[in-house]
HTML snippet that shows the backbone in 3Dmol.js (N, CA, C, O; Angstrom):
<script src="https://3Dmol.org/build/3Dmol-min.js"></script>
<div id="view" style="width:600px;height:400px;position:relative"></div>
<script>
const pdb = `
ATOM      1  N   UNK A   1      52.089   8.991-144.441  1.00  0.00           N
ATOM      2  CA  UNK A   1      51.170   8.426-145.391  1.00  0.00           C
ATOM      3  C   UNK A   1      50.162   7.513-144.672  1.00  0.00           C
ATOM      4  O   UNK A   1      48.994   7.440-145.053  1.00  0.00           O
ATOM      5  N   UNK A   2      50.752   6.655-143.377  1.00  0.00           N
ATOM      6  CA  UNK A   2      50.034   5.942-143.062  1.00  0.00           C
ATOM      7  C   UNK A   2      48.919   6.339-142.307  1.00  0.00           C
ATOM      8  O   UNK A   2      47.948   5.652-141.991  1.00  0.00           O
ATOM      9  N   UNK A   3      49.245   7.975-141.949  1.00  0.00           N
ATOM     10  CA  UNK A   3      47.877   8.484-141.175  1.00  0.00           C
ATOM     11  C   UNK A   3      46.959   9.261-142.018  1.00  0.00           C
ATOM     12  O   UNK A   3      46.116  10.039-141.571  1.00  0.00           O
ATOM     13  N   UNK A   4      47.155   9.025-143.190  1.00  0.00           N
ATOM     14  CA  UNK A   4      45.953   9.698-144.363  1.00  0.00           C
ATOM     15  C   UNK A   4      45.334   8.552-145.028  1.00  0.00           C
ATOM     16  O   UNK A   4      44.694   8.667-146.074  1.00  0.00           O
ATOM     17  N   UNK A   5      45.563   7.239-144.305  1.00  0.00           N
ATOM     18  CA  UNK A   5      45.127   5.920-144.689  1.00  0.00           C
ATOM     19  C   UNK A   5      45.299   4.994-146.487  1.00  0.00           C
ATOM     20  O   UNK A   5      44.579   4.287-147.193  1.00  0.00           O
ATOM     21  N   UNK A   6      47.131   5.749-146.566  1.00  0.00           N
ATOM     22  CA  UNK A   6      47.643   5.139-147.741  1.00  0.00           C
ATOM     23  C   UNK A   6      48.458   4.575-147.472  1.00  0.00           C
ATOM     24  O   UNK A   6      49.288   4.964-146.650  1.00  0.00           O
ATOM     25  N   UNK A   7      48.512   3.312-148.151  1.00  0.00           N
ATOM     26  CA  UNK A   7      49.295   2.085-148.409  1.00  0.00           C
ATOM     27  C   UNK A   7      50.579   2.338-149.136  1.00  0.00           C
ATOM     28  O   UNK A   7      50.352   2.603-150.317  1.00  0.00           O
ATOM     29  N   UNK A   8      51.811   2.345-148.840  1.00  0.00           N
ATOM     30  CA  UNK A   8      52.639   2.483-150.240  1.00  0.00           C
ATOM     31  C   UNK A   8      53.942   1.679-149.064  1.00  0.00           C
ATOM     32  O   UNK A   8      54.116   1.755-147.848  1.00  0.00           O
ATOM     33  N   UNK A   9      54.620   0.969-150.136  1.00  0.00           N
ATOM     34  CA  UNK A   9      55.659  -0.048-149.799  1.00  0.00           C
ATOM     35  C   UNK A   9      57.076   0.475-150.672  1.00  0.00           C
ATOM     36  O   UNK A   9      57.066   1.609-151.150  1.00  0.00           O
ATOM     37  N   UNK A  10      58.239  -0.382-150.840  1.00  0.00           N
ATOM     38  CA  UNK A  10      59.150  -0.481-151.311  1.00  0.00           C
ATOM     39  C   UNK A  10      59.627  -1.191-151.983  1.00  0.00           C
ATOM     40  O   UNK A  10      59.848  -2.152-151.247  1.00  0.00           O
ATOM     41  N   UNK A  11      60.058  -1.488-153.166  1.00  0.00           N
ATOM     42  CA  UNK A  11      60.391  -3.037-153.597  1.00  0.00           C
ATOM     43  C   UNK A  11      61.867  -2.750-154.378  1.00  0.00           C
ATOM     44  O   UNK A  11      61.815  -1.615-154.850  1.00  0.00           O
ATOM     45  N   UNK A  12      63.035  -3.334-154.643  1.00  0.00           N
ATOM     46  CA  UNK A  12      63.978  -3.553-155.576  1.00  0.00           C
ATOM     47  C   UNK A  12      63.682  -2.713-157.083  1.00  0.00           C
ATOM     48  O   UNK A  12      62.687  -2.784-157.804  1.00  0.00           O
ATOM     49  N   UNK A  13      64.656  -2.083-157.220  1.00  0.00           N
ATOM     50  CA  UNK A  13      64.051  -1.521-158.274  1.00  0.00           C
ATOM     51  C   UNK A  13      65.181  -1.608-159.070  1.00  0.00           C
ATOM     52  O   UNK A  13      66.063  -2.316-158.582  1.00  0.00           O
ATOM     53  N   UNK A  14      65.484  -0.995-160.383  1.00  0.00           N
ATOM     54  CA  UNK A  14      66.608  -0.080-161.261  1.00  0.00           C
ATOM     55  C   UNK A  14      65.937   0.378-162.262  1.00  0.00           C
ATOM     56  O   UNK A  14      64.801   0.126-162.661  1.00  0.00           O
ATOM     57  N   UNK A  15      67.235   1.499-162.856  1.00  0.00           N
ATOM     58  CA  UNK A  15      67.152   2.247-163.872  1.00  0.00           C
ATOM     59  C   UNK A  15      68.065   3.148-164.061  1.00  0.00           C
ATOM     60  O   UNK A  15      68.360   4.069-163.300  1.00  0.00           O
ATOM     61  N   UNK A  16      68.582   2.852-165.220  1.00  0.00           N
ATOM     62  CA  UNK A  16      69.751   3.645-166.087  1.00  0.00           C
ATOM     63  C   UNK A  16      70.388   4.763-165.460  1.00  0.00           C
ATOM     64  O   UNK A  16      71.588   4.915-165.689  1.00  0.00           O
ATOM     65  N   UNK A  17      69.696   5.715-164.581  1.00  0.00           N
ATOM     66  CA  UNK A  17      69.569   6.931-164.113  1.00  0.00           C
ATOM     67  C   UNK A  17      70.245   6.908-162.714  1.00  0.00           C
ATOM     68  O   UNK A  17      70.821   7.853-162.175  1.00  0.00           O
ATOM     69  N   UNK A  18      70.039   5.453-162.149  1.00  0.00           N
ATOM     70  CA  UNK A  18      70.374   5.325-160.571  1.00  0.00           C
ATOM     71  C   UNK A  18      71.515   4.548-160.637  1.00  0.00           C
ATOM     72  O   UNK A  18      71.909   4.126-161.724  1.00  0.00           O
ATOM     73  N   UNK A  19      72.225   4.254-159.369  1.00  0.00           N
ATOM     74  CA  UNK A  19      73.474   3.695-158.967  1.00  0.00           C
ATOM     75  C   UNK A  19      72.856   1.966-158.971  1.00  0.00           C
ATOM     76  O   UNK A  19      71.990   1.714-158.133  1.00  0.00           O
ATOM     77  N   UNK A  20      73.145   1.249-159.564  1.00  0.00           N
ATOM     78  CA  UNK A  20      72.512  -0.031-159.252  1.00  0.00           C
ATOM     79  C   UNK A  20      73.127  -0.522-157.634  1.00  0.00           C
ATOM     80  O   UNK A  20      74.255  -0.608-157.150  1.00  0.00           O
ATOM     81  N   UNK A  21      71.664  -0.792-157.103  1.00  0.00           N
ATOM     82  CA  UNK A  21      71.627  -1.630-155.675  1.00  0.00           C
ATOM     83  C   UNK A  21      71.022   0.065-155.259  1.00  0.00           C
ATOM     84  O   UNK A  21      70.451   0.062-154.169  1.00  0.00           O
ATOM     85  N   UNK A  22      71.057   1.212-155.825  1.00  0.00           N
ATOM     86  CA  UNK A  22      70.789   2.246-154.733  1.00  0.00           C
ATOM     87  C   UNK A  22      69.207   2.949-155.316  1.00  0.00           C
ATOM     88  O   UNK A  22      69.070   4.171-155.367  1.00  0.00           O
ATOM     89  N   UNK A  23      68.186   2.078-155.691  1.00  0.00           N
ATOM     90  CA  UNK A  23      66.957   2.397-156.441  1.00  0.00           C
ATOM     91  C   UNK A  23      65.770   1.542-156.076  1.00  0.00           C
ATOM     92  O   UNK A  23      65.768   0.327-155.876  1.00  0.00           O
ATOM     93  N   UNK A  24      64.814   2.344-156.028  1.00  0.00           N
ATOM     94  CA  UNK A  24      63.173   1.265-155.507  1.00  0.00           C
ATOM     95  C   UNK A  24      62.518   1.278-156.030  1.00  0.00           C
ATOM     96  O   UNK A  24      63.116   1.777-156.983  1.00  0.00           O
ATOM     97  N   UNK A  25      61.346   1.117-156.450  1.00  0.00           N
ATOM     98  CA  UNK A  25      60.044   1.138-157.141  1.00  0.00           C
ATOM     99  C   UNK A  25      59.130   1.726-155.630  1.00  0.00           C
ATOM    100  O   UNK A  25      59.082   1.090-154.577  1.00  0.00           O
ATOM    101  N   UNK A  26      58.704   2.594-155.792  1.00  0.00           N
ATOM    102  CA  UNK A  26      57.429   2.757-154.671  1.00  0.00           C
ATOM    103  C   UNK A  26      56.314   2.084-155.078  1.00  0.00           C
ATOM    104  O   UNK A  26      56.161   2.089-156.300  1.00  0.00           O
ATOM    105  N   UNK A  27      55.350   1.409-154.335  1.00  0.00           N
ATOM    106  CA  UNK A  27      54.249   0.947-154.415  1.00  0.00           C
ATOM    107  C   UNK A  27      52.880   1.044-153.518  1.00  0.00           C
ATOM    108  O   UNK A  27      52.964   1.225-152.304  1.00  0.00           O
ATOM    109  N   UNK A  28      51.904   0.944-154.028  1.00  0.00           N
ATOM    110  CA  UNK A  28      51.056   1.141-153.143  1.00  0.00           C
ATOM    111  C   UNK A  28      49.746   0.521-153.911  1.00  0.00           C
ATOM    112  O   UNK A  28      49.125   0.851-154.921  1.00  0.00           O
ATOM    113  N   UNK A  29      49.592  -0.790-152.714  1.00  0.00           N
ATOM    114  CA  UNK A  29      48.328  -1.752-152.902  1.00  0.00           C
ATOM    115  C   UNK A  29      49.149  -2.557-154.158  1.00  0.00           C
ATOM    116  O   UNK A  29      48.472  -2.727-155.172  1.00  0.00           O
ATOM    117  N   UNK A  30      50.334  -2.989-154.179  1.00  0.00           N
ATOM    118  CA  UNK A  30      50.831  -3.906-155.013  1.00  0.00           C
ATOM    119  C   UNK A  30      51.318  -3.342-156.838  1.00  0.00           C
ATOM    120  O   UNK A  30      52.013  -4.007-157.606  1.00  0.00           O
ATOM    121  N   UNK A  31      50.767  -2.120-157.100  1.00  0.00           N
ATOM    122  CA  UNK A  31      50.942  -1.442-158.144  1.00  0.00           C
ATOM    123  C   UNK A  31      51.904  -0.524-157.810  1.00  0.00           C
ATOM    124  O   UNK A  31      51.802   0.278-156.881  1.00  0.00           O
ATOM    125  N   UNK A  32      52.971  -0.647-158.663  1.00  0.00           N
ATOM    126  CA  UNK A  32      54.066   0.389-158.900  1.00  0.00           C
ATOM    127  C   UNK A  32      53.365   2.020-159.122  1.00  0.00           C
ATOM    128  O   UNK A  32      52.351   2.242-159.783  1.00  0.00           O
ATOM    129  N   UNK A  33      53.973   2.784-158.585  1.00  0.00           N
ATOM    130  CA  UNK A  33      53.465   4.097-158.312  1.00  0.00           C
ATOM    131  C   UNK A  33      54.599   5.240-158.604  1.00  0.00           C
ATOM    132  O   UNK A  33      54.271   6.384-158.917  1.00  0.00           O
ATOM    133  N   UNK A  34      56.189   4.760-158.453  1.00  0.00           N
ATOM    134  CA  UNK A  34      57.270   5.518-158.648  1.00  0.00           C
ATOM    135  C   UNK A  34      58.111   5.234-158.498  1.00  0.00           C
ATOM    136  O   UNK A  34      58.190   4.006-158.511  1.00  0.00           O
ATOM    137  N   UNK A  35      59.266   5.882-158.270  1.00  0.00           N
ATOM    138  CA  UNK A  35      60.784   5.542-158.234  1.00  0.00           C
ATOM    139  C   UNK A  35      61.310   6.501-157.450  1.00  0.00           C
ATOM    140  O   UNK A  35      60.932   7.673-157.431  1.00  0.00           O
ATOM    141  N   UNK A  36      62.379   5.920-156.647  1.00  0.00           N
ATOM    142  CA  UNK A  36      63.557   6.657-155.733  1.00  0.00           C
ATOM    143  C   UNK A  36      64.694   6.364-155.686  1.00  0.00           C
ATOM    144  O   UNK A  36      64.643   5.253-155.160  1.00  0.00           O
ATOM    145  N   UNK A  37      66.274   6.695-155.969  1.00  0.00           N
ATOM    146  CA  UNK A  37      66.630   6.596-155.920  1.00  0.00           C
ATOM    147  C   UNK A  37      68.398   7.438-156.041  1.00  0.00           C
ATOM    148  O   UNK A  37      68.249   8.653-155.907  1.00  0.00           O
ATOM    149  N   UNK A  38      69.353   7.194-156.173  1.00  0.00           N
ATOM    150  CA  UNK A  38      70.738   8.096-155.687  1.00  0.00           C
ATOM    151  C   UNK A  38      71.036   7.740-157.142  1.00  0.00           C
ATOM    152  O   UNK A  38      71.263   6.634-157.631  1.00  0.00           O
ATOM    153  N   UNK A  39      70.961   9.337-157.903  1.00  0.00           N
ATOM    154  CA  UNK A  39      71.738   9.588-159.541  1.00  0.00           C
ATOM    155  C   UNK A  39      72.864   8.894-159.816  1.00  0.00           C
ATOM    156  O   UNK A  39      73.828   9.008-159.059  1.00  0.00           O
ATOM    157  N   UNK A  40      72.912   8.193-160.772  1.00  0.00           N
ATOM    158  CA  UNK A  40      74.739   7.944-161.317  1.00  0.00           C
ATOM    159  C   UNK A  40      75.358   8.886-161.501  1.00  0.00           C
ATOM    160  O   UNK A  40      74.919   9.978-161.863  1.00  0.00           O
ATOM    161  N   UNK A  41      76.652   8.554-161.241  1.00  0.00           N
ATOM    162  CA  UNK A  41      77.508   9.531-161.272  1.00  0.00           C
ATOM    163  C   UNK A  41      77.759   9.903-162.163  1.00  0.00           C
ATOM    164  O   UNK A  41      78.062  11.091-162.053  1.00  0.00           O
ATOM    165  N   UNK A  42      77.881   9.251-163.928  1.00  0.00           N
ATOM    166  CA  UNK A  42      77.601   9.771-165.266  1.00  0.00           C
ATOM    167  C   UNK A  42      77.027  10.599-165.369  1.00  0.00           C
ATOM    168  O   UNK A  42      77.649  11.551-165.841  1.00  0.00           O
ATOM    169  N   UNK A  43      75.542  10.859-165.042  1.00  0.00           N
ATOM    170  CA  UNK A  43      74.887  11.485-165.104  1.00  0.00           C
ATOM    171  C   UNK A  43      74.938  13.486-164.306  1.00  0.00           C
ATOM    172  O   UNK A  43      74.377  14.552-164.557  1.00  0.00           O
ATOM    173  N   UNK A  44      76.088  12.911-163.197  1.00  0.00           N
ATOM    174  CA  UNK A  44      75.872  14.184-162.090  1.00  0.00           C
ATOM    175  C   UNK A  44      77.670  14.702-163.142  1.00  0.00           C
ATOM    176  O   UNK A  44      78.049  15.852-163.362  1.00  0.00           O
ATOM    177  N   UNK A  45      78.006  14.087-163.339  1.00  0.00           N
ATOM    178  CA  UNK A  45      79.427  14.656-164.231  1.00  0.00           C
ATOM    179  C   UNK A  45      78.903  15.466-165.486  1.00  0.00           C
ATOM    180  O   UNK A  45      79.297  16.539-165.942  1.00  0.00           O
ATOM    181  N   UNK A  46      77.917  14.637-165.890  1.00  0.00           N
ATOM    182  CA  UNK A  46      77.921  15.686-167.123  1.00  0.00           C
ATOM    183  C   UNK A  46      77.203  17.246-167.234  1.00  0.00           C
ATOM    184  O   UNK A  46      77.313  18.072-168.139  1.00  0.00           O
ATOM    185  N   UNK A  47      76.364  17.321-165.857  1.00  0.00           N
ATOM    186  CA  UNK A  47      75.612  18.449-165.480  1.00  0.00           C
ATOM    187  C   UNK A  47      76.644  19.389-164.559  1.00  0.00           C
ATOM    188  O   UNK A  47      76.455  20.573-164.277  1.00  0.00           O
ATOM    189  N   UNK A  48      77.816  18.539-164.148  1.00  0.00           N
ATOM    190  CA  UNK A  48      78.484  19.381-163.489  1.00  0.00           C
ATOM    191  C   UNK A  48      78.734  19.072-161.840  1.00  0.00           C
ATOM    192  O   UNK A  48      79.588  19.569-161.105  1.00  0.00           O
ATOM    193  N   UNK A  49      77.636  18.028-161.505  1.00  0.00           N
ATOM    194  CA  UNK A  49      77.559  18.140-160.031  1.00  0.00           C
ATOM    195  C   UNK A  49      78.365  17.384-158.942  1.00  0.00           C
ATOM    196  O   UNK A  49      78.539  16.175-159.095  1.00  0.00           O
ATOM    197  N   UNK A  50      78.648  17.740-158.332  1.00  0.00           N
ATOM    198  CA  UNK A  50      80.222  17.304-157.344  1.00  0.00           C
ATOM    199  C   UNK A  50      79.418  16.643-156.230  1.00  0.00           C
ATOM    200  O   UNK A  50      80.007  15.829-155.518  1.00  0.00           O
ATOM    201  N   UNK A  51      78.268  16.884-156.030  1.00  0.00           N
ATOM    202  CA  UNK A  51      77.162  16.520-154.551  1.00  0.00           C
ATOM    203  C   UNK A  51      75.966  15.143-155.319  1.00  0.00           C
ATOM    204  O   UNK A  51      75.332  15.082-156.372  1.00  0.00           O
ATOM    205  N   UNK A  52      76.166  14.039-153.902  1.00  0.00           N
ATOM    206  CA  UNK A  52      75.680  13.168-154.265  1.00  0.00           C
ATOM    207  C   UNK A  52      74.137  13.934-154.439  1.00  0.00           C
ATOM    208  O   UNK A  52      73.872  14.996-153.874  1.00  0.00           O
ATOM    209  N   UNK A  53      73.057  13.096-155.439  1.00  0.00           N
ATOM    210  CA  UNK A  53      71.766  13.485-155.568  1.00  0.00           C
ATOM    211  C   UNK A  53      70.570  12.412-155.361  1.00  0.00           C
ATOM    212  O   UNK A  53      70.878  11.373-155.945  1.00  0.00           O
ATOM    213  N   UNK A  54      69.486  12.329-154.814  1.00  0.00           N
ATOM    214  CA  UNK A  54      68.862  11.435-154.187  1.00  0.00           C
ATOM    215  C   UNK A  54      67.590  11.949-155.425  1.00  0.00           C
ATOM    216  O   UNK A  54      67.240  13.126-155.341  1.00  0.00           O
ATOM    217  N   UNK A  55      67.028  11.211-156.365  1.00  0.00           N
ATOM    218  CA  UNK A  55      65.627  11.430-157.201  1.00  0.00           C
ATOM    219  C   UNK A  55      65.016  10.806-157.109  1.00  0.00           C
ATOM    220  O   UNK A  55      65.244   9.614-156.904  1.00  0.00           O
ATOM    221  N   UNK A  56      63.321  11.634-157.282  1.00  0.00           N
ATOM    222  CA  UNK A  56      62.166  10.751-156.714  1.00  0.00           C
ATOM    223  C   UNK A  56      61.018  11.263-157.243  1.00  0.00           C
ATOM    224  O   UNK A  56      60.822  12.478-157.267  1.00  0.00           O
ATOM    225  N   UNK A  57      60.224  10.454-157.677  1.00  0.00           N
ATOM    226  CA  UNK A  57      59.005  10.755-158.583  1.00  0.00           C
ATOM    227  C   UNK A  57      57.862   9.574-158.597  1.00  0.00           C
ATOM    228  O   UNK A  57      58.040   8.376-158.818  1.00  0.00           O
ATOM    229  N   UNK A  58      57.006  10.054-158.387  1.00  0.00           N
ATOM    230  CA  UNK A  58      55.309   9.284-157.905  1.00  0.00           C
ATOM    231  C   UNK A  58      53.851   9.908-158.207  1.00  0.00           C
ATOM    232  O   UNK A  58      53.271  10.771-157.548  1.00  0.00           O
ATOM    233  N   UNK A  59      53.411   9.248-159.373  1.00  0.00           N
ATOM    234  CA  UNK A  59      52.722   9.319-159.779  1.00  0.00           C
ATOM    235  C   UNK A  59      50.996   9.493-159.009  1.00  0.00           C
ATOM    236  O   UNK A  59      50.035   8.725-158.959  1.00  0.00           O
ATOM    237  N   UNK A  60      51.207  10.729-158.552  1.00  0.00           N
ATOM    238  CA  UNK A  60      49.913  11.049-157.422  1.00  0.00           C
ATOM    239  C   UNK A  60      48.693  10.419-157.905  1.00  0.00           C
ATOM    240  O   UNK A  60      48.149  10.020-156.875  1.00  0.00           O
ATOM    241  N   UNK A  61      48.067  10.152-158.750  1.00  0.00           N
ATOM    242  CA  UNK A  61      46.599  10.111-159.254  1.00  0.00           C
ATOM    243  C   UNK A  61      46.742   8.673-158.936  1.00  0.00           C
ATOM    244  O   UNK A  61      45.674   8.092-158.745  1.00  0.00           O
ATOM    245  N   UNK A  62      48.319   7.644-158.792  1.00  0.00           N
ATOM    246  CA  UNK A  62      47.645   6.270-158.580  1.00  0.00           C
ATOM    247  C   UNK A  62      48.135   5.532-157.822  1.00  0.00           C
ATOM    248  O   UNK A  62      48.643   4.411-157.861  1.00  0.00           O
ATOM    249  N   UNK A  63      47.784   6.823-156.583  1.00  0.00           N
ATOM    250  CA  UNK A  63      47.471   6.097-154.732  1.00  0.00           C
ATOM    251  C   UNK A  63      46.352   5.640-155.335  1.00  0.00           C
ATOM    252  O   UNK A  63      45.559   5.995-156.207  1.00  0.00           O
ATOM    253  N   UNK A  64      46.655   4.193-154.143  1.00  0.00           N
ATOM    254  CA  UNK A  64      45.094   3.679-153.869  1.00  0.00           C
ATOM    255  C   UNK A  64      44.805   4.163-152.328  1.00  0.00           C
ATOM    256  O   UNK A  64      45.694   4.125-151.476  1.00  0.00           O
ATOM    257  N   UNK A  65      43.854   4.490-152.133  1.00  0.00           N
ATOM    258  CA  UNK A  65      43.688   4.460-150.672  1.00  0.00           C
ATOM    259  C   UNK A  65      42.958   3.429-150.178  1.00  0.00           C
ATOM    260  O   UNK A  65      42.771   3.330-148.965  1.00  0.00           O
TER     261      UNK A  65
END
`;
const viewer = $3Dmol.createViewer("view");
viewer.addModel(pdb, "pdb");
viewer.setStyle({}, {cartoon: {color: "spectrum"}});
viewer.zoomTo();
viewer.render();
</script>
């Protein structure tokens, strides 16, 4: 990212969806941009899944460059 001259950081994050302590907020230029983080296990039981899962989603249109 840093050689297409975008800014994006990491900060503390949660949400219902993630393992608390295992979730970030992505950022870039101080505005929240997305989320990353390792599924609860509630969540991977009820779909079935035996393999830890890492989710991640970022809202492309609001890089700043």
């Amino acid at each position: 990212m840093a050689s297409m001259g975008i800014e994006i950081g990491f900060e503390e994050g949660s949400g219902a969806e993630f393992i608390p302590g295992r979730c970030a907020k992505i950022t870039s230029k101080g505005e929240e941009i997305g989320v990353v983080g390792e599924v609860h296990p509630k969540i991977l039981n009820a779909f079935g899944i035996e393999e830890p899962v890492v989710g991640c989603e970022i809202e492309l249109s609001r890089i700043k460059y």
